[in-house]
N, C-alpha and C positions, 0 to 999 in steps of 0.2 A: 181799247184795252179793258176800261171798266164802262159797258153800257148799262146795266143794269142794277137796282136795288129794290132791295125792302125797308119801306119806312117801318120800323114796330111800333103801333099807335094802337095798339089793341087792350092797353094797361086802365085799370078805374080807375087811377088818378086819387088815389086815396088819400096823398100828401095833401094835394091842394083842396078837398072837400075844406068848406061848403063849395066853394066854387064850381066843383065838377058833378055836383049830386042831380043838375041838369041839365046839362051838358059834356064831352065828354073832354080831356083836357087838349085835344088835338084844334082844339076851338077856341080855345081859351085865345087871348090877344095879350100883347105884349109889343110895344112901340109902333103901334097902329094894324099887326098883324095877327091872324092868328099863329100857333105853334105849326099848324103844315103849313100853312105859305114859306115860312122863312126855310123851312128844312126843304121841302118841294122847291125852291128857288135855287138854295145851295149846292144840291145834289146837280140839279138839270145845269147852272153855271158853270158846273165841271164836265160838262159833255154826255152827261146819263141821260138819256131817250128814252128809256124801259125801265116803269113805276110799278110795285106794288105795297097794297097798304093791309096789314091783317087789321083787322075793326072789330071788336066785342061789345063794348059799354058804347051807348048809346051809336050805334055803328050805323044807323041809318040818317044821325047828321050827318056823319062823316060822307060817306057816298053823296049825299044831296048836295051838300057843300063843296063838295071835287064837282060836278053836275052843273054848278051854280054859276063855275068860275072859267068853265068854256074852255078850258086850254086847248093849246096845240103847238104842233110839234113836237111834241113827246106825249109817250103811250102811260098812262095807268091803268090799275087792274085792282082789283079784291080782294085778299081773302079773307073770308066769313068763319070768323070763331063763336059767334054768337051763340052757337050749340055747347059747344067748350074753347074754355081759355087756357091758354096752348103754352101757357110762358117765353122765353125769348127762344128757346131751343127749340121747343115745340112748335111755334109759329113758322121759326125758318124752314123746319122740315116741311110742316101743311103747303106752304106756297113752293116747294121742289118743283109743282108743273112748270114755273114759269122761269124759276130762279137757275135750274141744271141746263145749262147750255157748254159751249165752248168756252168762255173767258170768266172770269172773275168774278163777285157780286160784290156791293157793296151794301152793308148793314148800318142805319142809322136810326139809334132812338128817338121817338118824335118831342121828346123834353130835352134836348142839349141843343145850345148854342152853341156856335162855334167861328175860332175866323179862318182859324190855319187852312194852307196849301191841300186842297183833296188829291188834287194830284201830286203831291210827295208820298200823300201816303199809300197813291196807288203805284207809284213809282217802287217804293221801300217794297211790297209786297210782291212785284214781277223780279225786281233783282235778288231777294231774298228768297225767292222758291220753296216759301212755306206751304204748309195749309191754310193758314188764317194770320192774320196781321193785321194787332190791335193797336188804337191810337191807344196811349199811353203820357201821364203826365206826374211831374214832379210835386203834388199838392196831399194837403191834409184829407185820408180818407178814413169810415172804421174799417176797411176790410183794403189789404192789397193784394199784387199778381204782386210773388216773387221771382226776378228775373238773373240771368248770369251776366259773365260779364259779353254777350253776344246777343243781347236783347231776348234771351230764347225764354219762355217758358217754362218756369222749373215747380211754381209751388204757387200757395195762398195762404196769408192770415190776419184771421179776422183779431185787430186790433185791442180790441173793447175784450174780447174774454182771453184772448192769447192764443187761440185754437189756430193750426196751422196745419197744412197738407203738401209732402215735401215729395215729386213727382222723383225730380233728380236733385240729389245733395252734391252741394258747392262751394268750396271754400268762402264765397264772397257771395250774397246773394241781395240783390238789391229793388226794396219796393217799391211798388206805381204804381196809382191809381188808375184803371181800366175807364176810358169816355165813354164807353158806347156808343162808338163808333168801329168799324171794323172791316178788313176785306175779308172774305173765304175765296178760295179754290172748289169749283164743281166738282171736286175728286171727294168733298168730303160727303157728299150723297152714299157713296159708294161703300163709307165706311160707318156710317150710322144711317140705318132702317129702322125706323121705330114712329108712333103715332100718336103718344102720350104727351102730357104737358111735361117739360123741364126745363129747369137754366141753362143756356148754352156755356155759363162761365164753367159749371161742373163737367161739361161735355170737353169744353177746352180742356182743365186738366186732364183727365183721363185720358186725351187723343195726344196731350203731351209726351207722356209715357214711352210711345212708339213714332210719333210724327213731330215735325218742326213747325209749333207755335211762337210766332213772331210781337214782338210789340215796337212801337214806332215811336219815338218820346218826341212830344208837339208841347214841350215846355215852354212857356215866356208867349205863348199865343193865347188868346181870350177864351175860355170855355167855363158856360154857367150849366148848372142840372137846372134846368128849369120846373122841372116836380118837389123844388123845394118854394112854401111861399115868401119867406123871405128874399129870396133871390127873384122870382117872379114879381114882386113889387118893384124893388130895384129898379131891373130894366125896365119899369113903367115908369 
């Protein structure tokens, strides 16, 4: 159903500096692991087989260190931003060789923890017949996804200044904080061609407008940003 993802590990980690100013933060460890192991574990314990990882800041650990750790039974792959840094949208578009197949991908940031069910939320995403279907939760963020009352996609706003972007207006619209985590449909190749860097959260709305963007609420299950360092102590 869902064999394949993109880790995005290609960010400089600017939160966590000093830490990341020698490393990049895909490296960093946290209860005896690095940040890809736990996520390269999580992914593949849901049945994903087919890896890729886009790498920028210091991307030649990252490769060494996949290199280092022998796997098998499941495939990863690269892709090299090192030229330019692609942002989340950007990135996902660069790696389309590998990602446009027949079923679904799965998108996960390499800074988020997490416990919930992968498979509910690849389940929510085949019965809902969106394009895209974000994990979503009920927590303090500055910026939300405004949602209806059918989980769909309707708007965003950023908290801290009030600025808000309202795709479809709803009587009742209710905020979520976006995990970074996420599925697409290979259909959305088809509807954005472009090679430049951008955020996929902006691409989301905009593709809300005219398609069904999904969000999935995984409230009451563990999930830390781990590019914050207070939280990255924490779970050490």
């Amino acid at each position: 159903m869902v064999e394949r993802a993109i880790i995005l590990a290609a960010g400089m980690g600017s939160r966590l500096r000093p830490l990341t100013d020698s490393k990049p933060k895909a490296l960093l460890e946290y209860q005896g692991r690095t940040m890809l192991e736990h996520v390269v574990e999580r992914i593949t314990e849901a049945g994903i087989n087919k890896i890729i990882i886009n790498v920028h800041h210091h991307a030649e650990m990252v490769m060494d260190f996949i290199k280092t750790k022998q796997y098998s039974g499941f495939e990863i792959e690269f892709s090299d931003e090192r030229d330019l840094l692609m942002d989340t949208g950007g990135g996902i578009l660069k790696a389309r060789w590998f990602l446009d197949q027949k079923d679904p991908f799965l998108v996960h940031n390499i800074d988020i923890y997490s416990d919930f069910n992968l498979h509910d939320l690849f389940d929510a995403h085949i019965s809902g017949k969106s394009l895209a279907t974000l994990a979503v939760s009920d927590r303090e963020t500055s910026r939300n996804l405004l949602v209806d009352e059918n989980n769909l996609l309707c708007g965003w706003r950023n908290n801290t200044t009030g600025e808000s972007i309202i795709v479809h207006q709803r009587d009742k619209l209710k905020g979520v904080a976006f995990s970074g985590i996420h599925v697409i449909d290979p259909g959305i190749f088809k509807i954005i061609d472009r090679e430049d860097p951008f955020p996929m959260t902006n691409a989301y709305l905009e593709l809300a407008e005219n398609y069904p963007i999904q969000t999935w609420d995984h409230t009451g299950s563990t999930w830390v940003d781990m590019a914050h360092r207070s939280n990255f102590a924490e779970l050490n």
